[in-house]
TORNULUM-327519 format. One record per atom (N, C-alpha, C, O): residue in one letter; x, y, z; atom name; residue number from 0. Coordinates in steps of 0.001 Angstrom, whole numbers, plus 500000, padded with zeros to 6 digits. Example, Ala and Ser with C-alpha at 12.3 -4.5 7.8 and 13.67 -1.06 7.14 Angstrom:
2
[doro A,[513190,494310,507800],N,0],
[doro A,[512300,495500,507800],CA,0],
[doro A,[513200,496700,507800],C,0],
[doro A,[514236,496681,508465],O,0],
[doro S,[512850,497750,507080],N,1],
[doro S,[513670,498940,507140],CA,1],
[doro S,[512900,500030,507870],C,1],
[doro S,[513409,501138,508039],O,1],
// end
This chain:
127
[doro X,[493302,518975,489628],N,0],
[doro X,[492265,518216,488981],CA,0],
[doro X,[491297,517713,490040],C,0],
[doro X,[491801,517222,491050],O,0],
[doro X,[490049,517769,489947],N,1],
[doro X,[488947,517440,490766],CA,1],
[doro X,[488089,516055,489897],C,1],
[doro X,[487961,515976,488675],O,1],
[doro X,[487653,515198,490779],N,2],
[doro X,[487300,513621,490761],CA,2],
[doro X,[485896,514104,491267],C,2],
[doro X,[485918,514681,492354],O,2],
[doro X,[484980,513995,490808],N,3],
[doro X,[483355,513832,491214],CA,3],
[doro X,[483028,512206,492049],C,3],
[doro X,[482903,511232,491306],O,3],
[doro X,[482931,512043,493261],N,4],
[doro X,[483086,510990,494001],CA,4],
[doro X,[481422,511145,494564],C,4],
[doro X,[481090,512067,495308],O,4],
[doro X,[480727,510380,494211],N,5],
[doro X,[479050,510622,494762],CA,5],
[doro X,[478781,512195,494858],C,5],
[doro X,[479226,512874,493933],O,5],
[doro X,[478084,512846,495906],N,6],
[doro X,[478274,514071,496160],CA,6],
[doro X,[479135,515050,496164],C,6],
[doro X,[478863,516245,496050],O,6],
[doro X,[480617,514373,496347],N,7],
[doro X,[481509,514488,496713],CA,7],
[doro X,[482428,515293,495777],C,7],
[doro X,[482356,514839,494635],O,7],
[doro X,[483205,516260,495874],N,8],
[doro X,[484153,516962,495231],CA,8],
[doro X,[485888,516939,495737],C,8],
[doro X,[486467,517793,496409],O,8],
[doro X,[486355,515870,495252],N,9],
[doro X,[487969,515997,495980],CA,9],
[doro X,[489025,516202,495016],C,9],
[doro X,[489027,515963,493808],O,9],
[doro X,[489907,516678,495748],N,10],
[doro X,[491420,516766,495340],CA,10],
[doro X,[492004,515411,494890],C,10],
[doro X,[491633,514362,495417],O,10],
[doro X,[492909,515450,493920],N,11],
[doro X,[494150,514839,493718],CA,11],
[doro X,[494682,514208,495205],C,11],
[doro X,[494784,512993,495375],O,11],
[doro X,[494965,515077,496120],N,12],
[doro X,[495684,513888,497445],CA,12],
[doro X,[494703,514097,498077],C,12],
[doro X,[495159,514304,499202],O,12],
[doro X,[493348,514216,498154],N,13],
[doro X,[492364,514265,498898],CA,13],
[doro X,[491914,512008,498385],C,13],
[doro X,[491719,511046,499129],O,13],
[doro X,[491942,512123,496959],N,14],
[doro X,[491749,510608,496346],CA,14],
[doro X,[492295,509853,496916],C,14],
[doro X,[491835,508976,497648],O,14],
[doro X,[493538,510126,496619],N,15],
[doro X,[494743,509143,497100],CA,15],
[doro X,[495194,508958,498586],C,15],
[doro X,[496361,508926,498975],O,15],
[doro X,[494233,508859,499234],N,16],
[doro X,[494623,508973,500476],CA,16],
[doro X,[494067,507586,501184],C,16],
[doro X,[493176,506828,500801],O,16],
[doro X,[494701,507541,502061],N,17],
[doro X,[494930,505823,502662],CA,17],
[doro X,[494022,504752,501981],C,17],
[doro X,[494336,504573,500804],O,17],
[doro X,[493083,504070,502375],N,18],
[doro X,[492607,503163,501777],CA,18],
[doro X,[491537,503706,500539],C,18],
[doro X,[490629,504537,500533],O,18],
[doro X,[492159,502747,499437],N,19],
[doro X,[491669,503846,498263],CA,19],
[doro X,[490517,502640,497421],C,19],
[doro X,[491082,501601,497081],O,19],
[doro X,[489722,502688,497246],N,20],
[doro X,[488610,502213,496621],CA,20],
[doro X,[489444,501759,494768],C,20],
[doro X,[489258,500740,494102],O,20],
[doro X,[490251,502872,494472],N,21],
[doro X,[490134,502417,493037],CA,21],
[doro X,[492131,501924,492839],C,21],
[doro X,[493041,502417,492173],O,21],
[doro X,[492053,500753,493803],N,22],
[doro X,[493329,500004,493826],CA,22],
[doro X,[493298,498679,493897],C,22],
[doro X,[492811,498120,494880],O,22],
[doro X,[493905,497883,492678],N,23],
[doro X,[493567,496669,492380],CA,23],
[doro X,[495269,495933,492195],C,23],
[doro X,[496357,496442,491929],O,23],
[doro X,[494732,494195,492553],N,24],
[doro X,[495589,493698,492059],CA,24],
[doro X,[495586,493220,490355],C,24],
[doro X,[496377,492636,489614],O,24],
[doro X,[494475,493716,490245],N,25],
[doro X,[494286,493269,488641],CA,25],
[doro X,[494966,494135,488123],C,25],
[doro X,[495707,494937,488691],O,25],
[doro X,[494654,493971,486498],N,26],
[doro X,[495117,495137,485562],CA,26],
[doro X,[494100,495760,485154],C,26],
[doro X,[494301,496538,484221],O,26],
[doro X,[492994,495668,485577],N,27],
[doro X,[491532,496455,485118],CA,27],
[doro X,[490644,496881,486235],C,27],
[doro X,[490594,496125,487206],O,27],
[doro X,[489953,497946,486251],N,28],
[doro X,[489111,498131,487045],CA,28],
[doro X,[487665,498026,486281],C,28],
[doro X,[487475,498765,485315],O,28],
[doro X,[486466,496959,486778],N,29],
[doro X,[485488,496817,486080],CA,29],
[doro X,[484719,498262,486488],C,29],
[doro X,[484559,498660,487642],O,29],
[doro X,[484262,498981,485203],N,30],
[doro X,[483143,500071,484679],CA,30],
[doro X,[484386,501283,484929],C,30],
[doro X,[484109,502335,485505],O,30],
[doro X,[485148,501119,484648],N,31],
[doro X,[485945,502062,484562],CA,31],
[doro X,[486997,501898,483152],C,31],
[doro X,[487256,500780,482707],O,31],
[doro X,[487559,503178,482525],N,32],
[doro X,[488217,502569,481464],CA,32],
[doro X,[490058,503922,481942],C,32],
[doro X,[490030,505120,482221],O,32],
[doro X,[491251,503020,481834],N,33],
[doro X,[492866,503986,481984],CA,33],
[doro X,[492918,504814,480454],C,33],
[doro X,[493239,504443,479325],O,33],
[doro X,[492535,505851,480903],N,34],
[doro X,[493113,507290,479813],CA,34],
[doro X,[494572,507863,479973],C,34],
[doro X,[495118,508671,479222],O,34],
[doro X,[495139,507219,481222],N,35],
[doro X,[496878,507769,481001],CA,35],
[doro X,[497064,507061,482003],C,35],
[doro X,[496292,507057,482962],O,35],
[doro X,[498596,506039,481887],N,36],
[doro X,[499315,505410,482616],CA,36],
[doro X,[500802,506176,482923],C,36],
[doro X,[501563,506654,482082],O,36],
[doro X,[500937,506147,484110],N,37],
[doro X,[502073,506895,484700],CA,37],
[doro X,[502943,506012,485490],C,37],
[doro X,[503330,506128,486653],O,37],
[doro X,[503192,505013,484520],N,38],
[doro X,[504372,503727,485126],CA,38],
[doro X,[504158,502956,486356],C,38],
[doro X,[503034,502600,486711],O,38],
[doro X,[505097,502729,486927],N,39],
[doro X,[505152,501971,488310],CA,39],
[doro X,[505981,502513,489131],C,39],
[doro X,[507155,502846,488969],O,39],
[doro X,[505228,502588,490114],N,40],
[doro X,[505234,503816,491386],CA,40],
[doro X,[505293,502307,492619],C,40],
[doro X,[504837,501165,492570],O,40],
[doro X,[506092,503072,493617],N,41],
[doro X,[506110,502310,494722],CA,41],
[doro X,[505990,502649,495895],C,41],
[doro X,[505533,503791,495923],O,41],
[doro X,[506180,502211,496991],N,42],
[doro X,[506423,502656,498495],CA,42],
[doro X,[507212,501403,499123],C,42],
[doro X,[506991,500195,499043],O,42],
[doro X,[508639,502454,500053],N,43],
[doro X,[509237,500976,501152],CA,43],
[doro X,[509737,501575,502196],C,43],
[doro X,[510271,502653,502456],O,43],
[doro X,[509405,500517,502784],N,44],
[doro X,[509813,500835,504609],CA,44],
[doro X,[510483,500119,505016],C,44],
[doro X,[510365,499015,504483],O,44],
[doro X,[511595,500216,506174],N,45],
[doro X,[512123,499453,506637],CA,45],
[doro X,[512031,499480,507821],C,45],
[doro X,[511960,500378,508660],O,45],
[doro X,[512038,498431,507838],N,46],
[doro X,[511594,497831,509664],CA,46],
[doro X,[512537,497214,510357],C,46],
[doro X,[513449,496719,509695],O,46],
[doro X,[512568,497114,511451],N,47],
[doro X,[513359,496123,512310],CA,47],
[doro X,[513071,495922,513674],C,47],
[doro X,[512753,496928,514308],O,47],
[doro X,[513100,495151,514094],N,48],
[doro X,[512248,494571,515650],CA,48],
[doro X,[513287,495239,516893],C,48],
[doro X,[514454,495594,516727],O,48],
[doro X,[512519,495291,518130],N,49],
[doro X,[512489,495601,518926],CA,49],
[doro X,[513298,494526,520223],C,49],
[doro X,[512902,493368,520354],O,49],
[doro X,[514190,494963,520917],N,50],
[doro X,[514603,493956,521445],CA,50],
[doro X,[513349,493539,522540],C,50],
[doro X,[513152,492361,522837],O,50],
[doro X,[512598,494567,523052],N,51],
[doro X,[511551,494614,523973],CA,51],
[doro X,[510593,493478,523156],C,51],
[doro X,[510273,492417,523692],O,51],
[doro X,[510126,493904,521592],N,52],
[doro X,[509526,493274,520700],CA,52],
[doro X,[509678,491626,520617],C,52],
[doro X,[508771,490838,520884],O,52],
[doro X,[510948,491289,520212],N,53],
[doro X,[511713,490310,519778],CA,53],
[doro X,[511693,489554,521559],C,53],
[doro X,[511949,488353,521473],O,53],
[doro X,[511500,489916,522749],N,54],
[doro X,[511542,488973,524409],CA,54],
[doro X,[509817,488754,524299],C,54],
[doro X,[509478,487612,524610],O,54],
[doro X,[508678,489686,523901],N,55],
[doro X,[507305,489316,523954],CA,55],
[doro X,[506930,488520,522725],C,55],
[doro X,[505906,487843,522636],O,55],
[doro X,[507890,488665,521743],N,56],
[doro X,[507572,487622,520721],CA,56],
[doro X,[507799,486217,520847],C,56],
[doro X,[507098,485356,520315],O,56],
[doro X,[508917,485986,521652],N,57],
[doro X,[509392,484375,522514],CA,57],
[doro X,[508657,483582,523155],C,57],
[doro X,[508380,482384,523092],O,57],
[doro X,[508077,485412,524488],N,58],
[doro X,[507381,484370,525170],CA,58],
[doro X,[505866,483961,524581],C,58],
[doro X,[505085,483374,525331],O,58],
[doro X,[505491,484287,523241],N,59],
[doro X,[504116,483670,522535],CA,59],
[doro X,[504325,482891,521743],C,59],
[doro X,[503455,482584,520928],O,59],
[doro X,[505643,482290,521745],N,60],
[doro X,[506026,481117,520629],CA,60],
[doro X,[505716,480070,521788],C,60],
[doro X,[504846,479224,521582],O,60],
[doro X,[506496,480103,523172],N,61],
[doro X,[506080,479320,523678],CA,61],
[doro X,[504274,478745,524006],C,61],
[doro X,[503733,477640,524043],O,61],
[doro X,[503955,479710,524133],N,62],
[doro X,[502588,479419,524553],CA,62],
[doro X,[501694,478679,522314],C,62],
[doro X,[500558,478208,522251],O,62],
[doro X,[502441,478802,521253],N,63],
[doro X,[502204,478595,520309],CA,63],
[doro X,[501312,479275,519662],C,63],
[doro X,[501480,480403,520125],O,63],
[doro X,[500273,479363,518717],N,64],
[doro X,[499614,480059,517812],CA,64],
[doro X,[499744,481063,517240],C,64],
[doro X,[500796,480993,516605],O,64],
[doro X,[499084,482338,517038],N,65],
[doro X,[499585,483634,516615],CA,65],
[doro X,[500683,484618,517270],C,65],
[doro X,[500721,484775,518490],O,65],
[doro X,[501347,485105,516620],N,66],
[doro X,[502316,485832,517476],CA,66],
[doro X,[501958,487099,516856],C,66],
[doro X,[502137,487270,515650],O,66],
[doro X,[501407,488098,517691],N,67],
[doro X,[500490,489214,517132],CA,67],
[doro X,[501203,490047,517600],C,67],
[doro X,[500522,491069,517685],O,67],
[doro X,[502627,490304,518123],N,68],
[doro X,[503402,491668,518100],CA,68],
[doro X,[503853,491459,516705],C,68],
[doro X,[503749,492365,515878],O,68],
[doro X,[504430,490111,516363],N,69],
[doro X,[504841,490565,514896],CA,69],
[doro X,[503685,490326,513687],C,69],
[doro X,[504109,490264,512533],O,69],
[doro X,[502552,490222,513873],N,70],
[doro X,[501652,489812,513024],CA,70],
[doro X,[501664,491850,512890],C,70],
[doro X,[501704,492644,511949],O,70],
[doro X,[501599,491980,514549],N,71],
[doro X,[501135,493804,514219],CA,71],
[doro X,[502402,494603,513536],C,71],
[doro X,[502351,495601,512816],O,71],
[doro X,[503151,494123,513824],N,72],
[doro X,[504581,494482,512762],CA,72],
[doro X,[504846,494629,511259],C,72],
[doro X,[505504,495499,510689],O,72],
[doro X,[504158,493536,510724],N,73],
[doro X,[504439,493566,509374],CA,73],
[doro X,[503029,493941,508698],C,73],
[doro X,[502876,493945,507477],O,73],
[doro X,[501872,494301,509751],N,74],
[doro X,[500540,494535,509064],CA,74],
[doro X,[500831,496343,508842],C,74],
[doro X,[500395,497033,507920],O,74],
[doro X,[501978,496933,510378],N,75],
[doro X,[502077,498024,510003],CA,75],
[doro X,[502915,498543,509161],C,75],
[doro X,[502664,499628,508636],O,75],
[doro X,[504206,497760,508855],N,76],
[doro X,[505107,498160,507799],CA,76],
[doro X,[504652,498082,506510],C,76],
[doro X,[505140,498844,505676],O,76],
[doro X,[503421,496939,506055],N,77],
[doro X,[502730,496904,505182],CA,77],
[doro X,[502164,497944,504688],C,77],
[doro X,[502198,498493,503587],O,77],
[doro X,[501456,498203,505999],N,78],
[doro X,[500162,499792,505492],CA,78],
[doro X,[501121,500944,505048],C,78],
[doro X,[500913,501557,504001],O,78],
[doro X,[502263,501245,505936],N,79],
[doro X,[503042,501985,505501],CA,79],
[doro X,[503268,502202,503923],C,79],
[doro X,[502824,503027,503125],O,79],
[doro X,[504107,501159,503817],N,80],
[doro X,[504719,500861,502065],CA,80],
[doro X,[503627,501585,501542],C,80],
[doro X,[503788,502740,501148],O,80],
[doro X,[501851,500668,501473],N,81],
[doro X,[500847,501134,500706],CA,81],
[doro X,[500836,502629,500884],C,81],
[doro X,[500758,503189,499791],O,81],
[doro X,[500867,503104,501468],N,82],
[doro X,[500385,504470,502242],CA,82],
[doro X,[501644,505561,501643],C,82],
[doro X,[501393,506764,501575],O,82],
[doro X,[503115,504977,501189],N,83],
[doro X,[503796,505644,500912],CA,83],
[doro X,[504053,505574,498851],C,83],
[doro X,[504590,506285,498002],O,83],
[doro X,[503286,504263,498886],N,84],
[doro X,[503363,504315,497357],CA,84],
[doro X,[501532,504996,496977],C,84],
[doro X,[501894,505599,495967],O,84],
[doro X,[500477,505208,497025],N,85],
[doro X,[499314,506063,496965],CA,85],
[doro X,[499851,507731,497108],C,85],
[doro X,[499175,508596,496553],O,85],
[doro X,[500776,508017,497681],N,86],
[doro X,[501703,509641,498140],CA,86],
[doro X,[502778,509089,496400],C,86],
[doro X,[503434,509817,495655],O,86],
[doro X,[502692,508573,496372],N,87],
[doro X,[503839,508512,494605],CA,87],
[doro X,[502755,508454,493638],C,87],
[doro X,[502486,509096,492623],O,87],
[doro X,[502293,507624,494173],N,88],
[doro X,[500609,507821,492721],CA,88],
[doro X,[499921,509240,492415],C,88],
[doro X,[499380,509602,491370],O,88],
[doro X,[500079,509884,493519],N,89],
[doro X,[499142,511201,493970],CA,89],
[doro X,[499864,512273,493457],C,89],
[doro X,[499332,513248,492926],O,89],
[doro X,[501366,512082,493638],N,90],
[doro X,[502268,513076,493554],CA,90],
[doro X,[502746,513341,491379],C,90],
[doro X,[503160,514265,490678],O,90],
[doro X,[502371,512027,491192],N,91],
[doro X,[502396,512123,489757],CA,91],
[doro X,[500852,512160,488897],C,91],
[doro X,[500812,511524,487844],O,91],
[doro X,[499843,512754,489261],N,92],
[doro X,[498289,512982,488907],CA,92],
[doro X,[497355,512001,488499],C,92],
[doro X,[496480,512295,487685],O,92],
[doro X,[497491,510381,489184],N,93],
[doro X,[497321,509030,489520],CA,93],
[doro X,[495927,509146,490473],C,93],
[doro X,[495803,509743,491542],O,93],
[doro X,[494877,508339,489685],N,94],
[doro X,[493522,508132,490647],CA,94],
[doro X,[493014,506936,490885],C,94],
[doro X,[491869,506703,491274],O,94],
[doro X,[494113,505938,490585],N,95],
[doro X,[493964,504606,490602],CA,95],
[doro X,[495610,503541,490902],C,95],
[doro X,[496727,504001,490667],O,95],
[doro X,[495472,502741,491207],N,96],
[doro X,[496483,501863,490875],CA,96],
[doro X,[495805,499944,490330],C,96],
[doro X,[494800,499295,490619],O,96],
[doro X,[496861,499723,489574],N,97],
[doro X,[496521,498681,489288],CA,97],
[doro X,[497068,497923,489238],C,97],
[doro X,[498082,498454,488784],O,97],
[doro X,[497444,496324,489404],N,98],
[doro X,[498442,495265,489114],CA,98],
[doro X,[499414,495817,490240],C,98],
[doro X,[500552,496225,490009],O,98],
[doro X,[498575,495757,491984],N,99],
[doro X,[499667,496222,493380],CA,99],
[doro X,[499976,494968,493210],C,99],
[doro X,[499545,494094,492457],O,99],
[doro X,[501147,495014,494380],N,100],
[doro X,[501878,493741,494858],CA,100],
[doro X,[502674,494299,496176],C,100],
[doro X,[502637,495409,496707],O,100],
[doro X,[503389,493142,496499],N,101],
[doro X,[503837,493749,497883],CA,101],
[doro X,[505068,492641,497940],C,101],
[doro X,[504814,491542,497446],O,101],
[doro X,[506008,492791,498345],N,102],
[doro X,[507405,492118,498208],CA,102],
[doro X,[507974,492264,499769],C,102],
[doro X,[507606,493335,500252],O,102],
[doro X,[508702,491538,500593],N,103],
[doro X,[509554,491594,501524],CA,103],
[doro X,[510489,490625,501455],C,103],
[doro X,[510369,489403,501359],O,103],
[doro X,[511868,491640,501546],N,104],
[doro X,[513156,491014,501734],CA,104],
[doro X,[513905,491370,503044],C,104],
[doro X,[513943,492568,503323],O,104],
[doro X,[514604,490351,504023],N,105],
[doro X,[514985,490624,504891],CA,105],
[doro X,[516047,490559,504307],C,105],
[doro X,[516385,489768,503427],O,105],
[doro X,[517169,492204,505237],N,106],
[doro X,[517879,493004,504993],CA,106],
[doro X,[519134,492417,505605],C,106],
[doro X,[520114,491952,505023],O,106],
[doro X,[518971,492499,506490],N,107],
[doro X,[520213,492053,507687],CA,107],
[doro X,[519095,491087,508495],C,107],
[doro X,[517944,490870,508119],O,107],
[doro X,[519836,490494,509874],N,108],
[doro X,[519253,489952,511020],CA,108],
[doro X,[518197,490593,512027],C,108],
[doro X,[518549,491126,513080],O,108],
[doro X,[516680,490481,511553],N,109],
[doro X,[515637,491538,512256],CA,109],
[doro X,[515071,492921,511208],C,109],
[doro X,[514097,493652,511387],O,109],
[doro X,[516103,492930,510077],N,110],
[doro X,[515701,494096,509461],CA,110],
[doro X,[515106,493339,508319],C,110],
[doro X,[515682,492510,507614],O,110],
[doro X,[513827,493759,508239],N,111],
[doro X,[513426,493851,506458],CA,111],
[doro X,[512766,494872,505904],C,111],
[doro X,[512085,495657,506563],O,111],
[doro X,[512909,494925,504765],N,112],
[doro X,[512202,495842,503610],CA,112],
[doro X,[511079,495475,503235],C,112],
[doro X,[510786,494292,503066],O,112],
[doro X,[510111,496673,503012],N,113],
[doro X,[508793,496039,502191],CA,113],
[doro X,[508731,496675,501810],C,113],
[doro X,[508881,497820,502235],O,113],
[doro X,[508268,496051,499947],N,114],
[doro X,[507942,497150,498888],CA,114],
[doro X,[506723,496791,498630],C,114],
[doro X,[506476,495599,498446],O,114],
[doro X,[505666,497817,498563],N,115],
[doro X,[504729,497807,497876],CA,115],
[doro X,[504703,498972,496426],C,115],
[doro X,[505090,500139,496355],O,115],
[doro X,[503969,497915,495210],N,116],
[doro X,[504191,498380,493788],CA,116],
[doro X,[503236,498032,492885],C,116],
[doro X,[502928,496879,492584],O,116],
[doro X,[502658,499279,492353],N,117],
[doro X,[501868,499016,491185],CA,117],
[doro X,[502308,499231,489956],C,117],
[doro X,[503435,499072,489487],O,117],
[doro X,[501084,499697,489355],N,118],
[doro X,[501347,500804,487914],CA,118],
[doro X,[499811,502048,488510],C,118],
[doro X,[498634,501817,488784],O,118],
[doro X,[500567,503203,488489],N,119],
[doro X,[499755,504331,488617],CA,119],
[doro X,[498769,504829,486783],C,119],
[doro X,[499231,504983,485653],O,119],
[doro X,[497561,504912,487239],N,120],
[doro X,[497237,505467,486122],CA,120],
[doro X,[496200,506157,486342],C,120],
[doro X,[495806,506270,487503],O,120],
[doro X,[495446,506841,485174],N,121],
[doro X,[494102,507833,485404],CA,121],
[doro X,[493268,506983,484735],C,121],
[doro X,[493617,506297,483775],O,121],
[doro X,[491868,507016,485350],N,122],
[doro X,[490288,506236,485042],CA,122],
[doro X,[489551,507515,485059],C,122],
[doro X,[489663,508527,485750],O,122],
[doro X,[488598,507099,483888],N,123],
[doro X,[487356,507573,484331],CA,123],
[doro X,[485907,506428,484002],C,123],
[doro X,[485827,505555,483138],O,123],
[doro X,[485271,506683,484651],N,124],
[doro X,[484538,505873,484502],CA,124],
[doro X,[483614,505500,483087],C,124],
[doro X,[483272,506475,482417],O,124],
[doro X,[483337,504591,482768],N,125],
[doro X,[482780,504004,481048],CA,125],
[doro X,[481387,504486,481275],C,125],
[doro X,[480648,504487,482259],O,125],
[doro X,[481264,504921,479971],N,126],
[doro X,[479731,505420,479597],CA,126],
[doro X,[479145,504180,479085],C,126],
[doro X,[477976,504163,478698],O,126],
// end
C-alpha cells in the first residue's frame, strides 16, 4: 500500500519509520479521520547499566544536577521501545498510532524494561 506524503510516494515501512509525524498521545488525529484499527501494538527493551556507566554516574551525583549518562540511557532505551513498536505498527498495515504511552518497570537491580504502546490504526485524511 502506498501513502501520498506531499510529493512524496512511500511504502508501508518507508511511513513507519523512526520519528513518525502521524503518532499521537491522543485518540484523534486533527484533519484526519481511522478507517481500520489494528489493536495495540507495542515495543520493549531492556536495559541495564554499565558498571563503567553506573562509576561516571556517581561521580556526577557528586558534583549534583543532571546526570546525563543516565539521562542518555533511558532517552535511548526509550527511542528504542518507540522504534520497535512503529516496526509492529508497520508490520500489521498501520500509518498512524494513537493513544502512545510509555511505561518503565525496573526488573531486577540496574535492569529495567520499557514499554512503549499504542493502538495502531489506518487514516486518511478528511475531505
Amino acid at each position: 500500500m502506498l501513502l501520498r506524503r506531499g510529493w512524496l510516494v512511500l511504502n508501508q515501512a518507508q511511513v513507519m519509520n523512526h520519528t513518525h509525524p502521524l503518532t499521537t498521545t491522543t485518540f484523534d488525529l486533527p484533519g484526519y479521520r481511522v478507517t481500520k484499527s489494528f489493536g495495540v501494538v507495542r515495543g520493549i527493551i531492556v536495559r541495564s547499566r554499565s558498571i563503567v556507566g553506573n562509576i561516571g554516574a556517581s561521580i556526577q551525583t557528586i558534583f549534583g544536577g543532571n546526570i546525563s549518562i543516565y539521562t542518555e540511557l533511558c532517552d535511548r532505551a526509550r527511542g528504542d521501545a518507540f522504534s520497535k513498536m512503529l516496526e509492529h505498527a508497520a508490520q500489521l498495515g498501520a500509518n498512524a498510532l494513537i493513544g502512545v504511552r510509555y511505561d518503565a518497570t525496573e526488573i531486577a537491580a540496574g535492569v529495567t524494561e520499557v514499554l512503549c504502546y499504542g493502538t495502531a490504526v489506518f487514516v486518511e485524511p478528511q475531505n
